[in-house]
ROLO-223120 format. One record per residue (C-alpha): residue in one letter; x, z, y negated. Coordinates in steps of 0.2 Angstrom, whole numbers, plus 5000, padded with zeros to 4 digits. Last residue first. Layout:
N
aXZY/...
***
This chain:
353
x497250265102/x498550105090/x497750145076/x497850335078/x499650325080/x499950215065/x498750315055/x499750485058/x501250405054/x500550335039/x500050485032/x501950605038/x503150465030/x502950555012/x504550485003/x504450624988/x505350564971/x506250714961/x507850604956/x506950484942/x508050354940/x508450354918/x507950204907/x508550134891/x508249944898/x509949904892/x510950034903/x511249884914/x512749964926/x511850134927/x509950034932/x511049944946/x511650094953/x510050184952/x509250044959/x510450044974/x509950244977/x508250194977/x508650064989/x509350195000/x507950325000/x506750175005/x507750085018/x507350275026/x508750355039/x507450455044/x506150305048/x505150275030/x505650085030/x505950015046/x504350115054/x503250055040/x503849875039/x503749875059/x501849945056/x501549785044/x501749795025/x502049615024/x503649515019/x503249395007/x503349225002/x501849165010/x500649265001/x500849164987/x500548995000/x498949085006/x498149114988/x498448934985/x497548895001/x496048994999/x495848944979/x495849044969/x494349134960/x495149314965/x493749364975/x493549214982/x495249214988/x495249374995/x493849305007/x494549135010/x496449215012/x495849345025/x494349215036/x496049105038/x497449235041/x496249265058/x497449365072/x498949405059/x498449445042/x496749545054/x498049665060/x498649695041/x496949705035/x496549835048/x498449925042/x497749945028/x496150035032/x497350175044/x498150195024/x496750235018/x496050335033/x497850425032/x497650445011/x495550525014/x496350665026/x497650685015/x496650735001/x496650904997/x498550935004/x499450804995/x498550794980/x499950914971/x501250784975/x500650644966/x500150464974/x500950284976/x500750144985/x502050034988/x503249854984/x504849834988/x505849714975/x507449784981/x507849624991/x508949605006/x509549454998/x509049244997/x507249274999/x507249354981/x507349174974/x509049104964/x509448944955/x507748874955/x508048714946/x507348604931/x506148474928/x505148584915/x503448554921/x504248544941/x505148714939/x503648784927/x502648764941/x503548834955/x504148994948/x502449014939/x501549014956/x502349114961/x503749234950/x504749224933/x506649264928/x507049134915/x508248994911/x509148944897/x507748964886/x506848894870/x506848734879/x505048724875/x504348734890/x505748884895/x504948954881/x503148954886/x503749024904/x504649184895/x503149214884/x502049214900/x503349324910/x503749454895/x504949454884/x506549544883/x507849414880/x509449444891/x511049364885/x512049344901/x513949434904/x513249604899/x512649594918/x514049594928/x513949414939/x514649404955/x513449304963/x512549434973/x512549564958/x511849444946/x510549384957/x509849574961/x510149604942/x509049474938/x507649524950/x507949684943/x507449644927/x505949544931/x505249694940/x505249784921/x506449894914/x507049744901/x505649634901/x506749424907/x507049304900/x508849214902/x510149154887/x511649124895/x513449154894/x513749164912/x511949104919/x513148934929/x513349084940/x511549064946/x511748904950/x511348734945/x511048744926/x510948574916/x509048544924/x508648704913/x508248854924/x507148954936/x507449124942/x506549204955/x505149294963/x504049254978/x505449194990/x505549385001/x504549494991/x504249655000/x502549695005/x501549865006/x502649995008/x501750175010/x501450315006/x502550374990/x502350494982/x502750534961/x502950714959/x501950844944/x502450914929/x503050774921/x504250614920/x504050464913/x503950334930/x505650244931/x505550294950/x504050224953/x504150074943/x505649994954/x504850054970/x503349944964/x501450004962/x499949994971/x498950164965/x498350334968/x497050484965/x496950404947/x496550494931/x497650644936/x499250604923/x500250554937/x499250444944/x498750354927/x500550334923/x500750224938/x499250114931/x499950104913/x501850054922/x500849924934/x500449804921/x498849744917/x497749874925/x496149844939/x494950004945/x494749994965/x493550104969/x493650164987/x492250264994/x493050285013/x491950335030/x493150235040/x491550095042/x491750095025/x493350055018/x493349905032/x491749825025/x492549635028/x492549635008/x493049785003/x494449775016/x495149595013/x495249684994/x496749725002/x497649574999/x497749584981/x499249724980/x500349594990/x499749434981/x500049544964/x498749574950/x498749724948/x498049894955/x497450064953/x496650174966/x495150294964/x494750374982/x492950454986/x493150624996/x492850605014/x491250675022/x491650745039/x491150635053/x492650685065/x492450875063/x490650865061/x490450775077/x491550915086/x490551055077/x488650985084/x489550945103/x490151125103/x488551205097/x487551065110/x488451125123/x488251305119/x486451305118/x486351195134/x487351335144/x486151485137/x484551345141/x485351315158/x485451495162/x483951545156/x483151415169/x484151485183/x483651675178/x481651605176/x481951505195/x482851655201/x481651785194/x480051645201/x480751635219/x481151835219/x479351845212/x478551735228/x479851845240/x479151995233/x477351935235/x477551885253/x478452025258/x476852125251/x475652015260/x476552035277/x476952235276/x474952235272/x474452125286/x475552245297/x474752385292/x472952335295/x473552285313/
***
């Protein structure tokens, strides 16, 4: 009897610390399992919330370049983790020198002063494309001149190496003009419009709202507006080769931002031109009728124009042509330009996930 009590007791117990090893075992388990969990969750997070490494981007004054302070203002840097200081320049040579030379990470730039940059030790990049004008630019002329071919012994304005140059050069071309056939003054856009006031000039090679304006002032005629060609005024944004790899992380979120602004160009154009418009001291509207002649840097923009068979590499090689037959502007192309399409690929797929 007393044997039996005992054998019960003891099976009791064993069967109390089996409950309490599995329990402790299971308990273990979880905190082992939890440990992990949280290890892998901690690393992930850090991953995607890594601190991103300010960016310092030149730009000027140009309804294309202008539109992304749509993204200071509606907070778009910021909720992709970006510190974006926007510095301003006069003319987009300095600020394209500036990348080169280290003191900016990047800049808004056109093609056309990208590959006359001075060359160095490191490679101008390019991104992105962020407009292409399309009725912005143009020539306007004395009411005596109708066309463009009506130039042909002409006195035009226009800065020799500049935008303004090609855009003559684009008319000349498609009108079957050959440049030494006008008398090219190298001025620049204001000088040029104070002339044509004062009938200094034959015409002049100026862009919106200038175009317009001094048109009316003048009572003359655009002859010729980019809108009429495939044109070469393509507009980008421009880095150096050797910051590639340490920053390309902070380029895609860039350029992931940009394509925010694009998106919201197209579903609320109003809140866009009212904020950028402040910013500028312009008017909403006015701001919206420069933006009109262009050709945004959309996701279709991207995929035309850094697709293998890139738009980009073959205006570059029509610049060259055009630069070889108007060897006035004293410039050479540079031949070592990178087309980096790999950035906004990468942010055209992550937009869209």
């Amino acid at each position: 009897m007393f044997s039996t009590q005992v054998e019960s007791v003891i099976s009791g117990l064993r069967q109390q610390f089996q409950f309490r090893f599995n329990v402790r075992r299971s308990l273990g388990f979880l905190l082992v399992l939890g440990f992990f969990v949280s290890l892998a969750l901690h690393g992930c997070s850090g991953a995607s919330n890594k601190t991103l490494q300010p960016l310092k981007v030149g730009i000027t004054t140009w309804p294309g370049f202008d539109i992304v302070l749509y993204a200071e203002e509606a907070g778009l840097f910021k909720q992709r983790g970006l510190n974006v200081e926007l510095v301003r320049f006069e003319n987009q040579q300095d600020s394209s020198r500036a990348v080169m030379r280290g003191s900016l990470d990047a800049a808004f730039a056109s093609l056309w002063d990208v590959v006359q940059i001075d060359p160095g030790n490191d490679k101008p990049v390019v991104l992105l494309v962020t407009n292409i004008s399309a009725g912005s630019d143009g020539i306007v002329a004395q009411a005596p001149i109708k066309s463009v071919k009506d130039l042909r012994g002409k006195r035009v304005g226009a800065k020799l190496g500049t935008v303004n140059h090609l855009i003559l050069l684009e008319a000349l071309k498609l009108h079957g003009l050959k440049p030494e056939e006008v008398k090219i003054e190298d001025i620049s856009n204001e000088s040029a419009v104070q002339l044509m006031e004062e009938k200094r000039l034959d015409a002049a090679v100026i862009w919106q709202p200038l175009l317009g304006e001094t048109a009316q002032k003048i009572k003359g005629n655009i002859v010729f507006t980019t809108k009429e060609v495939d044109s070469l005024v393509i507009d980008t944004f421009l880095s150096r080769s050797t910051l590639m790899a340490s920053k390309k992380a902070e380029f895609t979120q860039f350029l992931g931002a940009w394509l925010d602004v694009m998106h919201a160009v197209e579903t609320k154009p109003s809140e866009v031109f009212e904020k950028v418009g402040k910013r500028l001291n312009q008017e909403p509207a006015a701001f919206a009728s420069d933006y009109a002649g262009l050709k945004k840097g959309d996701m279709a923009m991207q995929k035309r124009m850094f697709q293998s068979q890139s738009r980009l590499k073959e205006a570059m090689e029509q610049m060259g042509q055009l630069l070889q037959a108007d060897p006035r502007a004293g410039r050479a192309l540079r031949q070592d330009i990178e087309i980096n399409g790999e950035p906004i690929s990468t942010a055209i797929e992550q937009w869209k996930s």
